[in-house]
N, C-alpha and C positions, 0 to 999 in steps of 0.2 A: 554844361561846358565840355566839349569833347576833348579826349586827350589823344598824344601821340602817339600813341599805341592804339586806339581806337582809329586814327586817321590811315595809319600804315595799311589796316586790315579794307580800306574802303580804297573805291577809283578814284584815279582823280580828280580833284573838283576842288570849289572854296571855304575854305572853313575860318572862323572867326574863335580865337581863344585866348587865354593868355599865360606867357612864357616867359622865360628867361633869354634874352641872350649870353653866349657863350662863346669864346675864342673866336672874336669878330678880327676880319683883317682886310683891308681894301688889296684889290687885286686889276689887273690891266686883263682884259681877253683877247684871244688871236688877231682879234678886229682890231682893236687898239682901245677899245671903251672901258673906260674905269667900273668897278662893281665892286659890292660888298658880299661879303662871305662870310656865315657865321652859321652857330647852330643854337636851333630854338631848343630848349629844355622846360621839362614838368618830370612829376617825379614816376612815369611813367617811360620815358626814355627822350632819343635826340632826334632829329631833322633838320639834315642840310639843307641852309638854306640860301639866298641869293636876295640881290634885290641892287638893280645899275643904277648908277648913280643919278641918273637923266630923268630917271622914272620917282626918283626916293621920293617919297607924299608921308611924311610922317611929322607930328604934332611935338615929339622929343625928340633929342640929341639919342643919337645910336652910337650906344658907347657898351661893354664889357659889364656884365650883371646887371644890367637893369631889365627893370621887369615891363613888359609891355603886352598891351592888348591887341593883337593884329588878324589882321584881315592877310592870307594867306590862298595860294593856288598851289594843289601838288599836282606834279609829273611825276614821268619814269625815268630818268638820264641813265643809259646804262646798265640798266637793271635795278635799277635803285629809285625807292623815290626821294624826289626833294622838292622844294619848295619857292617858288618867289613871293617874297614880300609886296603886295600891295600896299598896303597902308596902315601904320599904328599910331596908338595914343597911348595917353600914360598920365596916371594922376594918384591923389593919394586915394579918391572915394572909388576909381577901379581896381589900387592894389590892396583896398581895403574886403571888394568884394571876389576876390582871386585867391585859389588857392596857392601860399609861397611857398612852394614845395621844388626843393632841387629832383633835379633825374638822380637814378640808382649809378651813375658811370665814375664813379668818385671814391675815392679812401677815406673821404671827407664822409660819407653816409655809409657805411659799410652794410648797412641793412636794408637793403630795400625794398623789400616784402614788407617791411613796419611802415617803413615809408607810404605804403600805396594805405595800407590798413590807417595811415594816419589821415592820409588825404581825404578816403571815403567816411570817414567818421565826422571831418570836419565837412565833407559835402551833407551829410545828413542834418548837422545844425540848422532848427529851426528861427532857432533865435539871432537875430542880425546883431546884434549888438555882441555876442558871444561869438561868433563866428569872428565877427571882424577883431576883435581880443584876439584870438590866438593868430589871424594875420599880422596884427601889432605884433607879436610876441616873435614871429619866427620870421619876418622881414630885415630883422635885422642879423645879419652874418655873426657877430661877436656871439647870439645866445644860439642862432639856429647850427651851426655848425659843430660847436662842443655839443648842442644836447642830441643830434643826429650821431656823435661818433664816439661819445663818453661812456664808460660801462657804467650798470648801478652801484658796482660796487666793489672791493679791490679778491676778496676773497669767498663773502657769502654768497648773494643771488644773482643772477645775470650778469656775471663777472668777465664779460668781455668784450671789446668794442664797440660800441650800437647800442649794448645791455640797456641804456638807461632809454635810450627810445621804446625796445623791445617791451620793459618794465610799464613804461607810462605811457603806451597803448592796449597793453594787455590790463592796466588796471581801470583804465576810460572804458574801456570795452565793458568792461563789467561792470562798473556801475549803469552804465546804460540800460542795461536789464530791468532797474528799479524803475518801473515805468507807474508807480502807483504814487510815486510824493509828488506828479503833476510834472506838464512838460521844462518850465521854465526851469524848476527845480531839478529836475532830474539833467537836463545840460550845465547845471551852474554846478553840479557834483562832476559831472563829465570834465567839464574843463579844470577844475580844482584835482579832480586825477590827476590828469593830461601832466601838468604842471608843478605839480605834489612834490616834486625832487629836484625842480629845476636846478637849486642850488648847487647841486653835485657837478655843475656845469664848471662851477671855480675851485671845488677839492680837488675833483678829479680828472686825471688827465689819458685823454684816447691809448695812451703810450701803458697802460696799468700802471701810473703812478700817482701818491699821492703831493698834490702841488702843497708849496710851501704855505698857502692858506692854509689848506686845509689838514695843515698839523694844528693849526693854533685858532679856526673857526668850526664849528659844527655846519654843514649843510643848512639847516630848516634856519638859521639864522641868516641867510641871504637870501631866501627866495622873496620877498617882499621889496626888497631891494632891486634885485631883477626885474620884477615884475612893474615896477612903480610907474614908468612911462606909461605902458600900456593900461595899467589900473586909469590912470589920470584920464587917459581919453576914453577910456571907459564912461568914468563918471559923467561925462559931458551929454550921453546918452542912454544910459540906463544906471544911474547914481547907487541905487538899492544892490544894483546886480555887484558892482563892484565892491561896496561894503559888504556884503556876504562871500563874496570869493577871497576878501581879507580874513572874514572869518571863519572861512573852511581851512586857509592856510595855517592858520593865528593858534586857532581855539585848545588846541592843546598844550601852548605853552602856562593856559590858565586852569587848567582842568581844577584846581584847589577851590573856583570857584564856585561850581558843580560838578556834580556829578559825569552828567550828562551832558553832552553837547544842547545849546539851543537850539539847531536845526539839523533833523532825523537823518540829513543826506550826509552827513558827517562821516557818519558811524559806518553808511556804507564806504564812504570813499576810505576811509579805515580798513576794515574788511576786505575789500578789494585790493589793496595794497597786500596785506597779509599774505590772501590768497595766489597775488602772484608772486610774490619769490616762496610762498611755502612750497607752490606746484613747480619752479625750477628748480630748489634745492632737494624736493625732494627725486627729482629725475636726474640729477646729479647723481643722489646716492644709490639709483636702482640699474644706473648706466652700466649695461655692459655683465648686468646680475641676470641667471635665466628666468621666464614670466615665475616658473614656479616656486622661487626664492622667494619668501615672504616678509624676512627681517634684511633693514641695512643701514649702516649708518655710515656718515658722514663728517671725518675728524679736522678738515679743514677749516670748519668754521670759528667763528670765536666761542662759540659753546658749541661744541658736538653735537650732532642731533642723529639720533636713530628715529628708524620707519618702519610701518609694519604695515601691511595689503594682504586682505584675505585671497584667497586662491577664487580664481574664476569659477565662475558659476558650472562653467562645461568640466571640471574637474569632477565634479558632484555629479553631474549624471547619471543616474543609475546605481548610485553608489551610497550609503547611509552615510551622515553628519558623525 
């Protein structure tokens, strides 16, 4: 699926993808003929685009956020390229297989390096029924827009706008690594990352505050709740997959029962979480310390945490331990 950024860098020609529309408005031209003007979005950036009204061959209603699949021609107007719309469709089994990813131009995403790392991650999923899950999940504005612009957290790790996108791609990312519990498994850890904090979507608010929920509910107690529509059509197509992503999200509220988790990809998707706010908080505490400083701690947290990093290896050079 090629993106708009990918298009800008090519001649013009036709390409076929799918987008958002964005700030659509009907307009008159010098001639007098009526056209539509809007721009297409992925989370890769914009293009102006056009398409008269005389001409419109489209299968939906062209309306403001909706996501369609179109058949597109770029030019150069002016130095710029743009675009006419040829003809689009729109369903739910092609916005099931589309990435729903807004463009970076937004206060609403403020990070949009995660964004793209989110995008290519979910373009790697093999698994169609997993894939189409996390399209469930982020199609809808209520969940994708808080968890695009929500921090992880008000004071300890990735503590500022975006944080919690930053957070649950840097911990997807890492489990992806475990390529040894088998592919199926190793994406059902990936998306149980991905989605690991969704909750924080209703404590916490883009503005660093905590909402009036989230004095009086814990996070991991809404993420199931969140998540349930999409669980649901889950199950219609891969039933098992959905019962184990309840129980990657679940399993620790039972831990008295074992020890161990039931399924190995747990403990990674655990670990990985660790590992990403241990690795922000601890560049917190070393921010701005020179490389040679070895000790630092960090007293804004709810427990303080000091750090300690051996000296580089080029320090030693030549020189006795």
């Amino acid at each position: 699926m090629v993106t708009i950024a990918e298009m800008l860098k090519q001649p013009p020609q036709v390409f076929v993808s799918t987008f958002w529309i964005r700030q659509l408005e009907e307009r008159i031209s010098k001639s007098g003929a009526p056209y539509y003007a809007f721009d297409l979005e992925d989370a890769t950036g914009t293009l102006t685009t056009f398409v008269w009204k005389e001409k419109l061959c489209i299968a939906v209603p062209l309306i403001n956020d909706a996501l369609i699949k179109s058949c597109i021609r770029t030019a150069y107007h002016r130095g710029m390229m743009v675009a006419e719309l040829l003809y689009a469709t729109q369903g739910k089994e092609i916005a099931a297989l589309s990435p729903v990813f807004p463009a970076p131009a937004s206060d609403k995403h403020p990070r949009p390096e995660a964004l793209v790392q989110l995008k290519t991650l979910r373009a790697k999923m093999k698994n169609p029924a997993l894939s189409t899950f996390i399209d469930e999940v982020l199609k809808e504005d209520h969940i994708a827009v808080p968890f695009y612009s929500a921090p992880a957290s008000l004071k300890h790790h990735h503590n500022f706008p975006g944080g919690l996108l930053v957070h649950s791609v840097e911990t997807a990312k890492i489990v992806s690594r475990f390529k040894e519990v088998g592919s199926d498994t190793e994406e059902l850890g990936i998306v149980a990352a991905l989605f690991h904090d969704i909750g924080k979507i209703r404590v916490l608010d883009p503005a660093m505050k905590r909402t009036p929920l989230g004095y009086v509910v814990h996070h991991d107690a809404l993420t199931l709740e969140i998540l349930a529509p999409a669980l649901l059509q889950l199950e219609k197509y891969w039933n098992e997959g959905a019962t184990a992503l309840r129980y990657l999200w679940s399993w620790k509220n039972h831990k008295g029962q074992q020890s161990t988790p039931l399924m190995v990809i747990a403990e990674a998707v655990q670990a990985a979480d660790r590992i990403s706010s241990g690795i922000n908080i601890e560049a917190q505490a070393y921010a701005g310390l020179p490389r040679w400083r070895q000790s630092a701690a960090l007293s804004n947290q709810p427990h303080p945490q000091r750090f300690w990093r051996p000296r580089t290896s080029e320090y030693h050079m030549g020189k006795p331990s």
